[in-house]
LOPAZA-407978 format. One record per residue (C-alpha): residue in one letter; residue number from 1; z, y, x. Coordinates in Angstrom, 3 decimals. Example, Ala and Ser with C-alpha at 12.3 -4.5 7.8 and 13.67 -1.06 7.14 Angstrom:
// LOPAZA-407978
{residuo: A, num: 1, pz: 7.800, py: -4.500, px: 12.300}
{residuo: S, num: 2, pz: 7.140, py: -1.060, px: 13.670}
END
This chain:
// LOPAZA-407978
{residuo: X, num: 1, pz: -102.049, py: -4.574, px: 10.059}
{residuo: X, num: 2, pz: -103.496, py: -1.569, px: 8.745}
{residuo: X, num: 3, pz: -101.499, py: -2.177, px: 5.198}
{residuo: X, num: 4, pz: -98.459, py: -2.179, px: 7.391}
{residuo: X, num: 5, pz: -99.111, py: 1.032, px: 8.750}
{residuo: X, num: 6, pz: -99.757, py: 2.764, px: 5.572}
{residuo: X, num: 7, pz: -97.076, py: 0.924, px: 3.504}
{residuo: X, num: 8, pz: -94.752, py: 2.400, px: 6.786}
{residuo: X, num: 9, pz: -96.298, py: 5.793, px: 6.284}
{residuo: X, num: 10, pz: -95.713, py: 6.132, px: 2.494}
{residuo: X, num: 11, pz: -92.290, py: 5.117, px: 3.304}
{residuo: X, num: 12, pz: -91.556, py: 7.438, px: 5.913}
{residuo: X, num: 13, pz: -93.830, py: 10.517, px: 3.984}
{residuo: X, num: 14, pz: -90.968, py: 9.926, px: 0.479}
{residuo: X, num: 15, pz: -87.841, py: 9.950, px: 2.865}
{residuo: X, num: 16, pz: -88.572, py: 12.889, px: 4.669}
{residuo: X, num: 17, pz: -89.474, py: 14.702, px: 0.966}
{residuo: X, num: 18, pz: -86.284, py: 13.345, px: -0.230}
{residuo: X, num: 19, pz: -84.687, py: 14.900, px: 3.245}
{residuo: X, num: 20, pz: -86.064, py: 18.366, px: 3.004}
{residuo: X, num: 21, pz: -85.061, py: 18.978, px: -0.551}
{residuo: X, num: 22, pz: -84.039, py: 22.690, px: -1.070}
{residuo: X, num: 23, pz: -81.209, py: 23.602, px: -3.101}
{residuo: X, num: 24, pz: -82.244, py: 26.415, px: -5.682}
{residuo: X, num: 25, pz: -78.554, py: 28.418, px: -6.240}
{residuo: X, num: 26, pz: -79.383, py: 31.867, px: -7.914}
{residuo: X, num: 27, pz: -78.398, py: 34.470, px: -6.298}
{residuo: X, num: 28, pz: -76.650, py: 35.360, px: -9.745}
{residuo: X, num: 29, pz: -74.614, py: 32.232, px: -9.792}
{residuo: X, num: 30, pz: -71.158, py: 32.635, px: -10.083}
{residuo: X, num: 31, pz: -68.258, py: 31.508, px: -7.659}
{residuo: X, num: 32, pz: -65.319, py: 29.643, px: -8.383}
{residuo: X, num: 33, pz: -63.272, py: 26.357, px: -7.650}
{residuo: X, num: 34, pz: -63.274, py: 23.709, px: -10.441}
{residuo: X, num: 35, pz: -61.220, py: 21.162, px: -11.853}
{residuo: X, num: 36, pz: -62.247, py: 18.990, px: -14.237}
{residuo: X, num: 37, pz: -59.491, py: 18.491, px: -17.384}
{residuo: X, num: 38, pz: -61.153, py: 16.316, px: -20.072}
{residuo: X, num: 39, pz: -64.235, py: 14.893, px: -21.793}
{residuo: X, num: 40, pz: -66.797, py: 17.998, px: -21.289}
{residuo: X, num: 41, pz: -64.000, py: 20.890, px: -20.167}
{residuo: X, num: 42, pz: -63.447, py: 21.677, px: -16.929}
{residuo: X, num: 43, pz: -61.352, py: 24.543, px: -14.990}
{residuo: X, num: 44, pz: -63.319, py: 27.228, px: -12.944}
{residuo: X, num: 45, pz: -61.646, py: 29.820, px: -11.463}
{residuo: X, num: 46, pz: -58.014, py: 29.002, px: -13.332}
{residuo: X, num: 47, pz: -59.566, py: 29.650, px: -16.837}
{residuo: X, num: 48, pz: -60.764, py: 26.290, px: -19.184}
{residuo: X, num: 49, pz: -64.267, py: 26.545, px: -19.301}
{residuo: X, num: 50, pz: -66.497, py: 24.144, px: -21.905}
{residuo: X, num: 51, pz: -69.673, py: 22.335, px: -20.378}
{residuo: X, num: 52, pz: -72.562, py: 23.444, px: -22.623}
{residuo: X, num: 53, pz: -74.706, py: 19.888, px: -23.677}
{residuo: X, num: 54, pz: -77.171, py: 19.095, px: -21.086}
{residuo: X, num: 55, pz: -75.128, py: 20.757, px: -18.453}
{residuo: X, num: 56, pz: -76.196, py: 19.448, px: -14.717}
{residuo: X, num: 57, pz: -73.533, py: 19.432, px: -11.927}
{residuo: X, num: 58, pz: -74.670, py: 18.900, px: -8.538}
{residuo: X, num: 59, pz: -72.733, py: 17.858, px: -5.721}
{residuo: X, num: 60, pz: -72.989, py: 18.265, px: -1.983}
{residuo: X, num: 61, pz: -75.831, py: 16.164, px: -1.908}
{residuo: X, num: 62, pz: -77.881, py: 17.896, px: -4.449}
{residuo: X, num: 63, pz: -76.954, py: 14.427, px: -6.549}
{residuo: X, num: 64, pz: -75.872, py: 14.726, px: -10.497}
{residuo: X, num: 65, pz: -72.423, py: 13.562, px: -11.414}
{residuo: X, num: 66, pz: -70.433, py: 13.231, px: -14.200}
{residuo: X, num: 67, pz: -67.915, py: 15.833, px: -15.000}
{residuo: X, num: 68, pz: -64.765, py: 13.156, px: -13.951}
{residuo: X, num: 69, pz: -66.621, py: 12.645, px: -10.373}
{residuo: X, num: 70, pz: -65.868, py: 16.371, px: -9.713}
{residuo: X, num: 71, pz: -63.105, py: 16.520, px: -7.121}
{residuo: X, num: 72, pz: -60.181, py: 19.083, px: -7.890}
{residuo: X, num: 73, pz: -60.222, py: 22.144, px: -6.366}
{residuo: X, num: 74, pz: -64.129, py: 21.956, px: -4.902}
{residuo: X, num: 75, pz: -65.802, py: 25.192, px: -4.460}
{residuo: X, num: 76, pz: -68.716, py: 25.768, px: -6.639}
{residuo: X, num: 77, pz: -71.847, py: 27.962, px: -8.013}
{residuo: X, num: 78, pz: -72.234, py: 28.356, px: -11.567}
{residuo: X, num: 79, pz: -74.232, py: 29.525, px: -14.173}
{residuo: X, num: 80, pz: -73.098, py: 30.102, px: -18.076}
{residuo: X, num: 81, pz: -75.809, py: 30.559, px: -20.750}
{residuo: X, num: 82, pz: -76.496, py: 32.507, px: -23.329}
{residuo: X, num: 83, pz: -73.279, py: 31.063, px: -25.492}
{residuo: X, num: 84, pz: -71.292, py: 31.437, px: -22.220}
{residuo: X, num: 85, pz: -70.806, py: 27.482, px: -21.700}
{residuo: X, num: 86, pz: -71.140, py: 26.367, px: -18.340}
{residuo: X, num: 87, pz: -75.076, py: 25.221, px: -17.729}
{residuo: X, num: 88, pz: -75.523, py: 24.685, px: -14.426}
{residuo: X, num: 89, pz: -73.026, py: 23.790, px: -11.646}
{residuo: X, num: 90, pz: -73.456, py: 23.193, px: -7.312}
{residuo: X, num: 91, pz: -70.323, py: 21.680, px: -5.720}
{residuo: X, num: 92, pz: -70.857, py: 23.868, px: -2.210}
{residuo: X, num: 93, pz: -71.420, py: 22.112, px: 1.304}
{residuo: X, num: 94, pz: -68.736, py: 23.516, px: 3.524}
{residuo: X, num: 95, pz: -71.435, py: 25.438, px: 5.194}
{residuo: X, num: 96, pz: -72.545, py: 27.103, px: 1.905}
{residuo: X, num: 97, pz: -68.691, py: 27.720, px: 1.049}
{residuo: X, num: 98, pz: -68.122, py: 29.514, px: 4.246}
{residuo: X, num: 99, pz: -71.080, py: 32.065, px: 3.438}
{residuo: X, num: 100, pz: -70.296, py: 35.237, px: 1.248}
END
């Protein structure tokens, strides 16, 4: 009984981690819809963009996708680096899309 319990409260204690995960947008990060075109390019903001290597895009969910799971048209944070290549990408919530 008591293994129950704690088995039940480990369980519980990793969902509600999982739950309350922040999402850490810079305030720098750039704003822009995308489109993704081919292989590791993708359209932000009407101009063809290249996806630097290791680049992480995030979508609603905080989850990583591949560039072709990027819907058309989604509005997004983003972040170049230093060879301006697209590093870092967040596909907004419609709640984070509606702020300014």
């Amino acid at each position: 009984m008591r293994l129950r319990k704690l088995l039940i409260w480990s369980m519980l204690s990793v969902a509600l981690s999982a739950y309350g995960q922040v999402r850490n947008i810079p305030q720098d990060a750039e704003r822009g819809n995308i489109r993704h075109l081919q292989d590791m390019l993708v359209e932000i903001g009407g101009k063809p963009q290249r996806l630097a290597p290791g680049a992480q895009i995030r979508d609603a969910s905080n989850r990583l996708i591949v560039p072709a799971a990027v819907p058309a048209g989604a509005p997004v944070k983003y972040v170049l680096d230093a060879a301006g290549m697209v590093r870092r990408v967040w596909i907004l919530t419609p709640k984070e899309a509606a702020q300014r």
